[in-house]
N, C-alpha and C positions, 0 to 999 in steps of 0.2 A: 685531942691530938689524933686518936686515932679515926676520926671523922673526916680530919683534915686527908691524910694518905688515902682513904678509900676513895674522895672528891680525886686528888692526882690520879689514882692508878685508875679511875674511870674516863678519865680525862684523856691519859695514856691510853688506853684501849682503845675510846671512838678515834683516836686521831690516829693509830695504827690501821683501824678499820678501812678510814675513807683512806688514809696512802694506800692500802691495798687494791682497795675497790679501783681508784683511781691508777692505780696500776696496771689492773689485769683488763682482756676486754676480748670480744670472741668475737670471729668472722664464721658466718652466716655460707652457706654451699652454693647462694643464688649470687653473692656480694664478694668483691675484692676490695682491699682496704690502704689508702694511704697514709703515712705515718706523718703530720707538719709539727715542726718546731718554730714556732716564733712568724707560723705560717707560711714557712717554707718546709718543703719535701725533704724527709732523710730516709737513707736504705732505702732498700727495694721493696716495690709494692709487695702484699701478706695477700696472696690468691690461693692458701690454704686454711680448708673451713676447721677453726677448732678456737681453743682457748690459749690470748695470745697477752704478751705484756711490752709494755711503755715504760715510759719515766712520768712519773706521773708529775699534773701540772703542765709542767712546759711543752709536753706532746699534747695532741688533739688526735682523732683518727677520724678520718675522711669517706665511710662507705663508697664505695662506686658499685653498679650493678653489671654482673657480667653475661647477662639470659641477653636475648633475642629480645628488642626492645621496637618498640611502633613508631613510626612517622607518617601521620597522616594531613595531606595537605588540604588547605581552603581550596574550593574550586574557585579559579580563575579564566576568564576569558583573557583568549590569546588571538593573532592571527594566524592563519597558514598561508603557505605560499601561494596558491591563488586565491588572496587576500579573501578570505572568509571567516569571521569569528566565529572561535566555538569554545566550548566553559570546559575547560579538561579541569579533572578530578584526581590528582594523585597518590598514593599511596606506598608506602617502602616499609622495608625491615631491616635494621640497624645494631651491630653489637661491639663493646668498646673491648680493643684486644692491645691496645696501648697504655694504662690506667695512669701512670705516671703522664704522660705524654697528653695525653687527655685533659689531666687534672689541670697543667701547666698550661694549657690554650683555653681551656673551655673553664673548670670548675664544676659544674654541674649540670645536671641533663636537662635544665631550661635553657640555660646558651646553648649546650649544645642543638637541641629541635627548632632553637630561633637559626643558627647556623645552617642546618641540614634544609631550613624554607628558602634560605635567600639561595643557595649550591642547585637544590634539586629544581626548584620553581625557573632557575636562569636555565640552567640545562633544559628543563620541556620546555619552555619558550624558543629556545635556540631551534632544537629539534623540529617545534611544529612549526617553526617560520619555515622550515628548510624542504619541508614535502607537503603536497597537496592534498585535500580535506582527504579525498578517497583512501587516499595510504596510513591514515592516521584511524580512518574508521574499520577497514577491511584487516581481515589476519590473516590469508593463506591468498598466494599466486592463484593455485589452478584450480580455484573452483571453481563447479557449474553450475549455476543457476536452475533452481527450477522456473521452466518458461511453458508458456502456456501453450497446451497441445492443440487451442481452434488458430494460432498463428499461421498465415500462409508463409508460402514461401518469398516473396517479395518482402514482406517484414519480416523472415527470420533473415533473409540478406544485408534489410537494413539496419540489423541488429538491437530492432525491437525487442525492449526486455532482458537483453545482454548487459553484463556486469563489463563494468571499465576497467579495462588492463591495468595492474600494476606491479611494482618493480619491489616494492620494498614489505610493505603491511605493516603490522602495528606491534608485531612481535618484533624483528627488526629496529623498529623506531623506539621502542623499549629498551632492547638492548643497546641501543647509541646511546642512548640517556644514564643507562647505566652504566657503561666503560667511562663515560665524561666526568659523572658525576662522582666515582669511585675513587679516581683517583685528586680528585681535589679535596674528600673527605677523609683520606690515607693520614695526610700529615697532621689531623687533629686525633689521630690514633683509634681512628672510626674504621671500620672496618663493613661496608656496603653490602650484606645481602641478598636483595629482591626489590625492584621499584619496577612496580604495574599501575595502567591507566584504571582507575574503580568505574570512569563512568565520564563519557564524554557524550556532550548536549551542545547541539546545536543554539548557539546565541540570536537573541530575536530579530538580528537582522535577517540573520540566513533562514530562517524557518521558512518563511515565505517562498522564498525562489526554493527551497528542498521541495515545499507543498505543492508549488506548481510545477515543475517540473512534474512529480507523479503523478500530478492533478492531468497533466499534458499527456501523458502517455497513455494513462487508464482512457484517459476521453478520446485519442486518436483507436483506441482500441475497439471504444462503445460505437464510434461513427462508422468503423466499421461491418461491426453488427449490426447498426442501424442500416446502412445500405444494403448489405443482404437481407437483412429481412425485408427491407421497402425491395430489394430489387424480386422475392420469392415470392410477396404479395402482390407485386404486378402479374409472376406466373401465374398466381394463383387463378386472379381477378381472370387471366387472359386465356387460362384453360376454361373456367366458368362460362365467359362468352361464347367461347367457342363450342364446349356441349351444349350451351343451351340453344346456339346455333343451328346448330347441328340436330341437333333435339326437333327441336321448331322446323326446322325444314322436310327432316322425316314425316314427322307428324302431318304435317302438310301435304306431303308426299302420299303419304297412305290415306289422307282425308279427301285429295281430289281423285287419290286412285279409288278410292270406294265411291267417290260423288261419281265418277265416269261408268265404272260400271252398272249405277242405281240408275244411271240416266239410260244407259245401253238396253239396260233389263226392261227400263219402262218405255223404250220406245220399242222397242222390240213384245212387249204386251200392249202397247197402242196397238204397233202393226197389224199383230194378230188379232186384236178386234175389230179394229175396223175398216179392216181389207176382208173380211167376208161377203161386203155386199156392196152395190155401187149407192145404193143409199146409205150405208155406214161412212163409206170414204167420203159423201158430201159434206154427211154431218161433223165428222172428224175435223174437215178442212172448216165449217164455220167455226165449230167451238175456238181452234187455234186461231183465226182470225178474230175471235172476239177480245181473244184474251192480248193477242197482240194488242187491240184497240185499248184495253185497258194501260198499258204501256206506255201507248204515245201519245195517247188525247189527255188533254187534262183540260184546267176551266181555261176560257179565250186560249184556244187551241187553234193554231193556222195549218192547215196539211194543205200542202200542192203535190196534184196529184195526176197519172195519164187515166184516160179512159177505159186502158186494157189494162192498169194494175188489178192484183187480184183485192187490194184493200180497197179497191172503188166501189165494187160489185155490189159488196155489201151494204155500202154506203147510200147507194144512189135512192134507196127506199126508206133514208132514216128522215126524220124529220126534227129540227132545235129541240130540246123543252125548254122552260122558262129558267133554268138553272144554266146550263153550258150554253155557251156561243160557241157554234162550233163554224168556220167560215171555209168552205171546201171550194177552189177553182181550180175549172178542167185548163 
């Protein structure tokens, strides 16, 4: 018997245990908490952290988290408005300030981050249809480009190496996505943040025309310098000729001006030797006639000639040998 009562009142005990247990139940300082019955919401959400109690059984309690929570998107290609695809990447931060409100649209934070892809992914679609690649990649109006200081003036006119005006930038377009997007995530008791672009990439159609284009400008730049430097080695080339011209001519210059005065010098020491005697100036005037002959006669040699030349004089006492024909008519 007394076996029996100690079985009951142990009996009695665990089953006071779990109603208790199942009664009491604690909210967490990161976590707010909703109360369901029968899986429906009673009172008001418990978004103070301590030790709290239910009915036990028929209650459930529902954690919700109330921190700063992530939404980070797949990247997708999109078009812009001068139809160019590009793979935008986006990113947001999300915190639930409605939990009743929340709990009754959504349930838990996998519907909700499936919700916040289809809201935030339609809003950047929308947006980057709505402006051009430039506006979606650039963040600030007035900036100035670093351009390159060998640029002339005619290509800094034609705006060679100049950034493309725009109106709006990617802070802007940011912020449109996030006015749009906020308030269609309002009435799931969302409460919207920050949503920035993490990382936009050109789609592989467009790469191409991005590459050529700077493929275009870098190489209108190199032809450039290519013509100057072809046009500075034509100077080069045309200074070269011109001293070596110049060179050559001097040199020339001073090699007939010293051949004139070596000839001056020696005819002026002929003179004076053989102008001392009138047998000197005979003999003077054959040797020069001989050598003249060496000049003009060569083998079958024709000379016409008068009788009073003074090349006859000499002549008239020569006679053939068997090597030269020489044929003289007066």
């Amino acid at each position: 018997m007394n076996g029996f009562k100690q079985l009951v009142f142990l009996a009695i005990f665990f089953i006071v245990i779990y109603v208790v247990k199942s009664s009491i139940y604690t909210v967490s300082e990161v976590e707010q908490v909703i109360i369901t019955q029968f899986g429906k919401p009673v009172g008001s959400p418990v978004t103070d952290a301590g030790l709290k109690f239910k009915l036990p059984f028929i209650q459930d309690v529902n954690p919700i988290d109330k921190r700063v929570l992530e939404w980070d998107g797949t990247p997708s290609d999109m078009p812009t408005k001068d139809k160019l695809y590009i793979s935008v990447d986006l990113y947001a931060r999300w915190r639930i300030t409605a939990p009743l409100q929340y709990f009754l649209r959504l349930r838990d934070e996998r519907s909700a981050q499936s919700r916040l892809d289809d809201i935030l992914g339609s809003e950047t679609r929308n947006a980057v249809a709505k402006h051009e690649l430039i506006e979606i990649i650039r963040t600030t109006k007035n900036r100035e480009p670093l351009r390159d200081e060998l640029l002339t003036e005619t290509e800094r006119e034609q705006k060679l190496g100049a950034l493309v005006p725009i109106h709006k930038g990617r802070k802007l377009v940011e912020q449109e996505i996030f006015k749009a997007a906020a308030e269609k995530v309002h009435v799931f008791g969302i409460e919207l943040l920050d949503i920035r672009f993490k990382r936009i990439n050109y789609n592989a159609s467009v790469r191409p025309k991005i590459y050529d284009r700077m493929i275009s400008e870098r190489r209108q730049i190199a032809e450039r310098f290519l013509s100057e430097g072809n046009g500075e080695a034509a100077r080069i080339r045309g200074n070269r000729v011109r001293d070596l011209n110049k060179i050559q001519s001097e040199a020339y210059h001073q090699v007939e001006q010293i051949r004139g005065l070596a000839d001056a010098k020696a005819t002026e020491i002929y003179s004076s030797a053989y102008n001392q005697s009138p047998e000197a100036i005979a003999f003077y005037e054959f040797t020069r006639t001989m050598q003249s002959y060496k000049s003009i006669i060569a083998k079958n040699t024709t000379l016409v000639l008068s009788t009073d030349s003074d090349l006859f004089k000499f002549l008239k006492g020569m006679s053939p040998d068997n090597n030269v024909s020489t044929n003289i008519e007066e």
